[in-house]
N, C-alpha and C positions, 0 to 999 in steps of 0.2 A: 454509563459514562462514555462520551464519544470519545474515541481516541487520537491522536495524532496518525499521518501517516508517516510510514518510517524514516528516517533522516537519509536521503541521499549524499551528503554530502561527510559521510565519514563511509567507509568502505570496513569492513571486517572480515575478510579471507583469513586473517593468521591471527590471531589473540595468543599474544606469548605471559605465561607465568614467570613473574621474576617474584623468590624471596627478601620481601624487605629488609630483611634483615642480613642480607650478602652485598656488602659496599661493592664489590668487584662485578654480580651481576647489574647491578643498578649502573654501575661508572660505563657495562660493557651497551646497554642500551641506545648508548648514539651511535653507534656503527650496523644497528639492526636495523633490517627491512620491512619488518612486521608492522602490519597495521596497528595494532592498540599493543598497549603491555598491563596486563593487573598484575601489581605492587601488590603483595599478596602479605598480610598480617593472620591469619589464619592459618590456614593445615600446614604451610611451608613455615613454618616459625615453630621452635618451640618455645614451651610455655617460659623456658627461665629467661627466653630474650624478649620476648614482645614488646616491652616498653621501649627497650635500646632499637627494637628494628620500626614502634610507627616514629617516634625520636627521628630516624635515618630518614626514612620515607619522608615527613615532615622539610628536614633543610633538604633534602633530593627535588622536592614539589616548588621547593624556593626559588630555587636556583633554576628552575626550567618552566617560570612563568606562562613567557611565550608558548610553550607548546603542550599544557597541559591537559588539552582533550584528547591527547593519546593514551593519557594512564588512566585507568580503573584502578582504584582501591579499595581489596577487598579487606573489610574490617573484619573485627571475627563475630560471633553475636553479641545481639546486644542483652543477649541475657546473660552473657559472659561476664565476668569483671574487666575484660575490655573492652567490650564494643561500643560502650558510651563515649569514653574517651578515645580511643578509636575515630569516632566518628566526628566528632567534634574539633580535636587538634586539627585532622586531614584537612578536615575543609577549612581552618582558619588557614592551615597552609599554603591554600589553593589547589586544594582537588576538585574537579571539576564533575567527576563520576565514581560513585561509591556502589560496588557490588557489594550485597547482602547475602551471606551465607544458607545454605539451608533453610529457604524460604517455604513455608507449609502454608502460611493463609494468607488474605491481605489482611488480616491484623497487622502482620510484621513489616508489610510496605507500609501502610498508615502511622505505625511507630516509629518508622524512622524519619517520614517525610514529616510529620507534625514537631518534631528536634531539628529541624532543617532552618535555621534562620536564613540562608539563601536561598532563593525559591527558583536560582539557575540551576541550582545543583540538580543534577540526572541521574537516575540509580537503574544498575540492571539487577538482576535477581537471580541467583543459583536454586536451580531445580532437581535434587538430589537424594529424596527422599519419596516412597512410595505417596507418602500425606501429600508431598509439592506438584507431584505428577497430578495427580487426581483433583487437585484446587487448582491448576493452573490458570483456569480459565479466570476465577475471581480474584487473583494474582495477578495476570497481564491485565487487567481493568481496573485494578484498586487506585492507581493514581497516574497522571496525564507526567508526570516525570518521571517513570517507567518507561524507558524504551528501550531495553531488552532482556533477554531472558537465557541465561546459560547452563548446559546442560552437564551438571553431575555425574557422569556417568558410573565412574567408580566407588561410589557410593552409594548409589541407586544398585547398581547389578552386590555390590556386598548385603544390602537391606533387604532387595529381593529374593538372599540366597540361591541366585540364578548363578551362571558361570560367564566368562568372559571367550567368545566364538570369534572367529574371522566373520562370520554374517551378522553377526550381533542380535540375533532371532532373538534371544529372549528379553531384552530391553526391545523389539521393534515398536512395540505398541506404544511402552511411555515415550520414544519418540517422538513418536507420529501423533500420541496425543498433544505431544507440548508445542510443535509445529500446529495444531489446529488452533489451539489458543493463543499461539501468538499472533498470526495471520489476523485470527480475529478481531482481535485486539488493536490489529493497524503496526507492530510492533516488530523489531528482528530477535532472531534467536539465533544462539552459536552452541555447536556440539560439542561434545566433552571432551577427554584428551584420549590419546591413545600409548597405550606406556611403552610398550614393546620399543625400545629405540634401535635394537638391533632388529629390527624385521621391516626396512623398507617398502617392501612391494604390500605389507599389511596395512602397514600406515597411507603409502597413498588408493588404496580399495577405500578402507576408513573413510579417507577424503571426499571419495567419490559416490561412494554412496552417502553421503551426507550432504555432499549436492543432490543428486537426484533426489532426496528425501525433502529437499526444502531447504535446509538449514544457507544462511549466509557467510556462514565460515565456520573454520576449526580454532576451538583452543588449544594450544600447545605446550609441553613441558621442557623443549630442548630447542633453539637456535638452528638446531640442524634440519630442525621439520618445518622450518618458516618456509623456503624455494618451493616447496611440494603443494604446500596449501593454496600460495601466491597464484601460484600454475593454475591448481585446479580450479578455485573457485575466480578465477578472471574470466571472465568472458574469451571463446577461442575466436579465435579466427574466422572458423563458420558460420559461428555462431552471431558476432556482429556482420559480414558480410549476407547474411540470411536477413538480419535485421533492419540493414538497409533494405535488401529486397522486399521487404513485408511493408516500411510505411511510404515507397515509393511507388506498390503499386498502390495503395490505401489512398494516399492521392490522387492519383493519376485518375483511378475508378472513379473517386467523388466529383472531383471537376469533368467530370465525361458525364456524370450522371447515373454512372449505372450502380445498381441496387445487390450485386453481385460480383464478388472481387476473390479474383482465381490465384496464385500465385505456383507453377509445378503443379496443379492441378489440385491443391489446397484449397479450402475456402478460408479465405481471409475474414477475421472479423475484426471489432473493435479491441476488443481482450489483448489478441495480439498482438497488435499496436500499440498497446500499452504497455506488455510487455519487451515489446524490442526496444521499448525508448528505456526500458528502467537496463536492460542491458547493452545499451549505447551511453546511456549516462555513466556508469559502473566504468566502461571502458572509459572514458572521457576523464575519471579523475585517474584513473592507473596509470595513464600516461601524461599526465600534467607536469 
């Protein structure tokens, strides 16, 4: 299946976790800077509230018509005794994006996109188990309203019976596998959370090597790690200044005719140009 390319025009540096079932984090929502927030009906709920928090989630989704492509709502399974209704109320609410938990094949995207009576609805997919890492690939291609993919991490590193490192060496691989399959795909992916909230300078490493890795942002557990993410995964400074210089001289070369285009003693290709504009564009809505 051909896939879409990725959506420019929503940005994902910071994905904040809010408890559906916390009126106080939900009311505290319009005063945060985060790119998206998943309304979370799952791991953050427990079982004696779930109907009272998608209930909340539900007039929360009402009342914020206008701007509902910021929230993701994560249902919990649908093998669960909630995730049908779950999924079904959210979206007569108006959810616009429904994450799926512990995605292992695209049986479970097909399952949910075939209950889907609106065919806007978009779903991303939590990748969290050894089975999800290893199917990712037939995961990010099961269906053309998949356009992302979020990564589990502490669930995956408890499953792996691996430990939790500053390098994160023993998850590096399902990383980097689930980054290949999402690329592939045409699709973005966002990394897992980082728990430690008293260990700044670990969380923004996290960050950072999570850029470097590919990933288009972090998701987050705490309001306080929004500024960090914001920072890291924006485009810097050099970075769009470089950008400029790469499709200025990219021009410059074509209408001169020449067949070889130097930049600092770089060879300039097409690739590059393509990427400076996806990070000129990025820049372009952060500052809108």
């Amino acid at each position: 299946m051909t896939k879409p390319k990725p959506r420019l025009n929503a940005i994902k540096r910071s994905i904040l976790y809010v408890p559906g079932s916390n009126d106080r984090a939900l009311e505290k929502i319009r005063s945060l800077d985060a790119d998206g927030f998943i309304i979370d009906l799952e791991d953050a709920v427990a079982p004696s509230v779930k109907i009272e928090a998608r209930h909340k989630t539900c007039e929360f989704l009402k009342t914020k018509n206008e701007n509902n492509s910021n929230f993701i709502i994560r249902i919990n399974s649908l093998n669960s005794e909630w995730g049908i209704d779950d999924l079904n109320e959210v979206c007569l609410a108006g959810a616009k994006t429904i994450l799926l938990p512990k995605v292992e094949t695209e049986d479970d995207i097909k399952r949910c996109t075939a209950s889907l009576a609106d065919k806007n609805i978009t779903l991303w997919a939590m990748i969290e188990t050894p089975l999800g890492v290893l199917s990712a690939q037939q995961i990010a291609t099961a269906d053309e309203r998949l356009t992302c993919l979020v990564m589990g991490t502490s669930d995956l590193v408890n499953d792996l019976r691996a430990q939790h490192t500053p390098d994160r060496l023993p998850i590096l691989y399902s990383l980097s596998h689930t980054i290949l399959a999402a690329r592939a795909a045409g699709i973005e992916i966002i990394d897992g959370v980082h728990l430690n909230l008293s260990d700044q300078p670990a969380f923004e490493q996290s960050c950072k090597q999570a850029k470097e890795l590919g990933f288009d942002g972090k998701s987050l557990i705490h309001p306080s790690q929004i500024e960090m993410a914001n920072k890291i995964f924006a485009p810097s400074t050099e970075e769009i200044n470089h950008s400029h210089k790469i499709i200025a001289a990219y021009t410059t070369a074509l209408e001169e005719g020449s067949g070889v285009v130097l930049l600092d003693g770089n060879l300039i290709e097409n690739l590059h140009v393509q990427n400076a504009k996806r990070i000129l564009d990025i820049a372009k809505q952060i500052n809108k």
